[in-house]
C-alpha positions as YAML, in Angstrom:
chain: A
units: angstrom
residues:
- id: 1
  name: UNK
  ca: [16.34, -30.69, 35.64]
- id: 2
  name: UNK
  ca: [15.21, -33.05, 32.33]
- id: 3
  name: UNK
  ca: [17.20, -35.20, 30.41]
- id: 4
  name: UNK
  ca: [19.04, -34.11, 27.49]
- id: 5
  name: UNK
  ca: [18.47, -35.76, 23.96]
- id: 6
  name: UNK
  ca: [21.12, -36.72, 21.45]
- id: 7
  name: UNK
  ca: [20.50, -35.98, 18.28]
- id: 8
  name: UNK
  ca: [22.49, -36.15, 14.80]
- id: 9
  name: UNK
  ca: [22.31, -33.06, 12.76]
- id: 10
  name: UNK
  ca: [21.19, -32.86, 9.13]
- id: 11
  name: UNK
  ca: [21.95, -29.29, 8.34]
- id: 12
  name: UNK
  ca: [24.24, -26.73, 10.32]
- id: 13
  name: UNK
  ca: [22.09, -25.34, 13.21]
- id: 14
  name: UNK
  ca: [23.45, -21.82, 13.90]
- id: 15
  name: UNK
  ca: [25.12, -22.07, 17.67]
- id: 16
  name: UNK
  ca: [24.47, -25.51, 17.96]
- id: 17
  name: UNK
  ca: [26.72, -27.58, 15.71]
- id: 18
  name: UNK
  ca: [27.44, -28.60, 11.79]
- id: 19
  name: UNK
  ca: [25.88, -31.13, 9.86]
- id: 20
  name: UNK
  ca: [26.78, -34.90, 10.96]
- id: 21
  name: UNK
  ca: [27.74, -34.06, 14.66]
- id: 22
  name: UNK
  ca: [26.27, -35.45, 17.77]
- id: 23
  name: UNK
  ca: [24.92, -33.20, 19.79]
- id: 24
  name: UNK
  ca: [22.91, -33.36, 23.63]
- id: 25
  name: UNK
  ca: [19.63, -30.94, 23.27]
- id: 26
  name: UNK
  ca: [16.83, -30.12, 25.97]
- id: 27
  name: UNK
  ca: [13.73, -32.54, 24.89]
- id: 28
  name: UNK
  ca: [11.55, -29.24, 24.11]
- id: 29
  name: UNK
  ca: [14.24, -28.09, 21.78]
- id: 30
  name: UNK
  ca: [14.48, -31.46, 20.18]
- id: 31
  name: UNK
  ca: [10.31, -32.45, 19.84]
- id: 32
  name: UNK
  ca: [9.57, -28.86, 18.94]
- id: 33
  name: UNK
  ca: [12.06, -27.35, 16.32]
- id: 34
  name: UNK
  ca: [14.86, -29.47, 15.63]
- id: 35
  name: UNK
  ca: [13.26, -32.75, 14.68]
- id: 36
  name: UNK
  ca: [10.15, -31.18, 12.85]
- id: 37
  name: UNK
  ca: [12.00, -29.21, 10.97]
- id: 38
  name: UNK
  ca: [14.28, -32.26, 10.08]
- id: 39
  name: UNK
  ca: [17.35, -30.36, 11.14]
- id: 40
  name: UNK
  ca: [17.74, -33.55, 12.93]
- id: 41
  name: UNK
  ca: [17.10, -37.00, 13.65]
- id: 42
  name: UNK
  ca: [17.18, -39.23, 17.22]
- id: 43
  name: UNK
  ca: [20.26, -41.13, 17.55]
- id: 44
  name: UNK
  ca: [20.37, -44.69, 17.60]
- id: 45
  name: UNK
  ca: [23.22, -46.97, 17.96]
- id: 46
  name: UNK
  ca: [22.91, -48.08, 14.25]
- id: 47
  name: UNK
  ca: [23.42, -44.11, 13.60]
- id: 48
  name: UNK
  ca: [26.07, -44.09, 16.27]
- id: 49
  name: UNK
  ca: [28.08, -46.61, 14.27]
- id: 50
  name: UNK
  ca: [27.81, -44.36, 11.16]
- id: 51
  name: UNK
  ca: [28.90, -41.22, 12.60]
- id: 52
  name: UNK
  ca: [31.88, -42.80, 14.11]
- id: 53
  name: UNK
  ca: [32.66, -44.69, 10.63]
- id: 54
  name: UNK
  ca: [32.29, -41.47, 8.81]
- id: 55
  name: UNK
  ca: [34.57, -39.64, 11.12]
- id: 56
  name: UNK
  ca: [37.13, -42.41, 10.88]
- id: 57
  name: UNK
  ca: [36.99, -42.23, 7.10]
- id: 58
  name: UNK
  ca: [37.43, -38.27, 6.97]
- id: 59
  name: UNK
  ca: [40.59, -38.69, 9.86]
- id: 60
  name: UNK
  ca: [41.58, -40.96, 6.90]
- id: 61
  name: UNK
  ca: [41.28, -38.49, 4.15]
- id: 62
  name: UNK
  ca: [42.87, -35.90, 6.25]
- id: 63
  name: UNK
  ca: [45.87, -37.64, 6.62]
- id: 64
  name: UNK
  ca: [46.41, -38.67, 3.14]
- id: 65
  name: UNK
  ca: [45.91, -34.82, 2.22]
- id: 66
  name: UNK
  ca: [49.23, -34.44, 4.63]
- id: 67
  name: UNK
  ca: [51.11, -37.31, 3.23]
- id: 68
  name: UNK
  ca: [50.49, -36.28, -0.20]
- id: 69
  name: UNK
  ca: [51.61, -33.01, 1.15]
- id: 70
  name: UNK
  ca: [54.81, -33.75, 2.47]
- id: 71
  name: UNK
  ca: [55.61, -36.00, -0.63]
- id: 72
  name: UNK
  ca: [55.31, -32.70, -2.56]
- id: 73
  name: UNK
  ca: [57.55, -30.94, -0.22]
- id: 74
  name: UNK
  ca: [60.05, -33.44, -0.92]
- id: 75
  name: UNK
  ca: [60.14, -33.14, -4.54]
- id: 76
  name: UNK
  ca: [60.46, -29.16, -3.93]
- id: 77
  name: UNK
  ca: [63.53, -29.53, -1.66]
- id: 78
  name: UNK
  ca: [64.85, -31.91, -3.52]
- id: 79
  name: UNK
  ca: [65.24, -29.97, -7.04]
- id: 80
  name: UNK
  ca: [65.37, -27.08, -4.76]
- id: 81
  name: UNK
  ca: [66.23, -24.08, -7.35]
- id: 82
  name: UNK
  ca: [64.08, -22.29, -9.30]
- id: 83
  name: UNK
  ca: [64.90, -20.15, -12.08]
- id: 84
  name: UNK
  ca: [62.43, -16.92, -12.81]
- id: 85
  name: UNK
  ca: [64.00, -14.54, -16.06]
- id: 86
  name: UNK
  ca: [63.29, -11.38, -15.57]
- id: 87
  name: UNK
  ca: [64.36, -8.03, -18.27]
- id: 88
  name: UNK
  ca: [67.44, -6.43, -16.56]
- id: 89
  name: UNK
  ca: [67.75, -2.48, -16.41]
- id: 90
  name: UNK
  ca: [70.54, -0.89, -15.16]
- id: 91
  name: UNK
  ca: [73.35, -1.88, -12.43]
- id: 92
  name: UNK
  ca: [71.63, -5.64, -11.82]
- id: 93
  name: UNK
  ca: [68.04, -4.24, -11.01]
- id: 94
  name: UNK
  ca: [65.24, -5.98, -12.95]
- id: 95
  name: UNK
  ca: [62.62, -3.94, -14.54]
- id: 96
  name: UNK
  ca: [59.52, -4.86, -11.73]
- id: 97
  name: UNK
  ca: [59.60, -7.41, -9.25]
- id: 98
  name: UNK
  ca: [59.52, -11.34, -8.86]
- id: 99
  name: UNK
  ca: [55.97, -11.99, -8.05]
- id: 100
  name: UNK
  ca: [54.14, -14.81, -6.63]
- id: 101
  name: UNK
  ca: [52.69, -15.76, -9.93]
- id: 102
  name: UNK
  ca: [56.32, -15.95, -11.41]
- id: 103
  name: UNK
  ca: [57.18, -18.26, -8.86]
- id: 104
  name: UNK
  ca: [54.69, -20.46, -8.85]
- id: 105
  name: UNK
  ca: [54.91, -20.55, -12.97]
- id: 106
  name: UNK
  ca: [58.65, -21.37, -12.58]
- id: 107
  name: UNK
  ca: [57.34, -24.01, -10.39]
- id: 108
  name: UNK
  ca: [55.09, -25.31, -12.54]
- id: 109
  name: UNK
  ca: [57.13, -25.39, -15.45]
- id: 110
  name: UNK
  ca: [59.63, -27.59, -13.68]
- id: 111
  name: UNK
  ca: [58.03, -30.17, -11.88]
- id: 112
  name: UNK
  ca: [54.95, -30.44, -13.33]
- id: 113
  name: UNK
  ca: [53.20, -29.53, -10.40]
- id: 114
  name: UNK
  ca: [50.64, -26.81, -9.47]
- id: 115
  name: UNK
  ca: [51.13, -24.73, -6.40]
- id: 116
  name: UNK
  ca: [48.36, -22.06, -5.01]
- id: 117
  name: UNK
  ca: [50.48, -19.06, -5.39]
- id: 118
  name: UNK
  ca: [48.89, -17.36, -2.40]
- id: 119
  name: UNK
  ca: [50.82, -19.44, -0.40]
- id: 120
  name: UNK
  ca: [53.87, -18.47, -1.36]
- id: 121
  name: UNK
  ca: [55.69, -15.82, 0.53]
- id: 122
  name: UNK
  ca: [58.65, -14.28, -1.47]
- id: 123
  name: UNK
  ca: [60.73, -11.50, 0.13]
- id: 124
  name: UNK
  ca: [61.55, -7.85, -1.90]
- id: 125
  name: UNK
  ca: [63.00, -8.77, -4.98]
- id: 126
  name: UNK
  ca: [64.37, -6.15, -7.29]
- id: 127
  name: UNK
  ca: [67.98, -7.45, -8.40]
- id: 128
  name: UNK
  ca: [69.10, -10.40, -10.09]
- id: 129
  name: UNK
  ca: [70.72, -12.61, -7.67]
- id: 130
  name: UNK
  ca: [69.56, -15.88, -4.87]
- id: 131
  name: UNK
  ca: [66.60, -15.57, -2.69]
- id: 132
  name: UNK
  ca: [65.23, -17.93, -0.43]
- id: 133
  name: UNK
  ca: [61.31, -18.47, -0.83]
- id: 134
  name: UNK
  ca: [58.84, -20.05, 1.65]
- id: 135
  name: UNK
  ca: [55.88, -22.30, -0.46]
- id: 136
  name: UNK
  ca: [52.87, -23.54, 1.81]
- id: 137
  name: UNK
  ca: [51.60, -26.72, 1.09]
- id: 138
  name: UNK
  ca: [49.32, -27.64, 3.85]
- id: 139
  name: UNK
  ca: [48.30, -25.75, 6.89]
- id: 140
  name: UNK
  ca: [51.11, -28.14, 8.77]
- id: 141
  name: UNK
  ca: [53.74, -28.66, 5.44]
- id: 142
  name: UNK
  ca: [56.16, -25.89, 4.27]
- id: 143
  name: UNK
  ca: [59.06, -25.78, 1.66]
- id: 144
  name: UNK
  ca: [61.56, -24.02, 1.63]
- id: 145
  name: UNK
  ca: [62.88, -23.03, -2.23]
- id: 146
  name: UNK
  ca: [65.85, -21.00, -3.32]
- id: 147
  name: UNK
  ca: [64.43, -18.88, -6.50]
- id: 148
  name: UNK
  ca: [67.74, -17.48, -8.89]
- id: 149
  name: UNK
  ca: [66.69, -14.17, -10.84]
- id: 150
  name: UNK
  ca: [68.31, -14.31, -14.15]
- id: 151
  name: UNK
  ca: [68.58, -11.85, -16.73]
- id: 152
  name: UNK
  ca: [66.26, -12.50, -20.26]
...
């Protein structure tokens, strides 16, 4: 059996790997597609360094993304009520529902702050009254809100 090569990748290479990973390759596969089509280059330990500095750097930026996450769910929790007015019809029923958008504009409204209001799950609202809200912040951060339904 031959030696494998390592290569870096310049583009995404279908079943293979993305752009900027290291990858181990059959020397055929390497000398006769990959590197003449400059999908990729031979690895040295100069690129080595790069690579690792670069993934270091995004590790970096993926962690701030969290903290500034979690700073967010703080100020949430800490107003924690949100007020959406809705017109009221008869017996405490509002005329629709509370919707995502509503939310997320009450949101807005009060801290400044803009929050993707897909993720925000809301449960059936149809009366004035307390609910509790869930708001998504990151793929690991959630806040929980209370949202009060008042009349117009």
């Amino acid at each position: 059996m031959s030696k494998r090569v390592q290569l870096l990748l310049n583009q995404d290479v279908r079943k293979l790997g993305k752009a900027g990973d290291v990858v181990e390759v059959a020397p055929g596969y390497a000398r006769n597609y990959l590197i003449p089509q400059q999908l990729a280059v031979r690895t040295t330990p100069g690129i080595l360094k790069q690579v690792e500095i670069r993934k270091q750097k995004e590790q970096e930026r993926i962690a701030q993304i969290k903290r500034d996450a979690d700073s967010r769910k703080t100020a949430l929790e800490t107003i924690g009520r949100f007020t959406v007015q809705k017109q009221l019809g008869e017996g405490e029923a509002i005329f629709g529902t509370v919707t995502d958008r509503d939310v997320a504009a009450a949101i807005e409204t009060a801290t400044g702050q803009e929050i993707d209001r897909h993720g925000i799950s809301l449960p059936e609202i149809n009366k004035i009254g307390f609910y509790k809200a869930q708001v998504k912040l990151h793929a690991e951060v959630t806040a929980e809100i209370e949202i009060q339904v008042t009349p117009l």
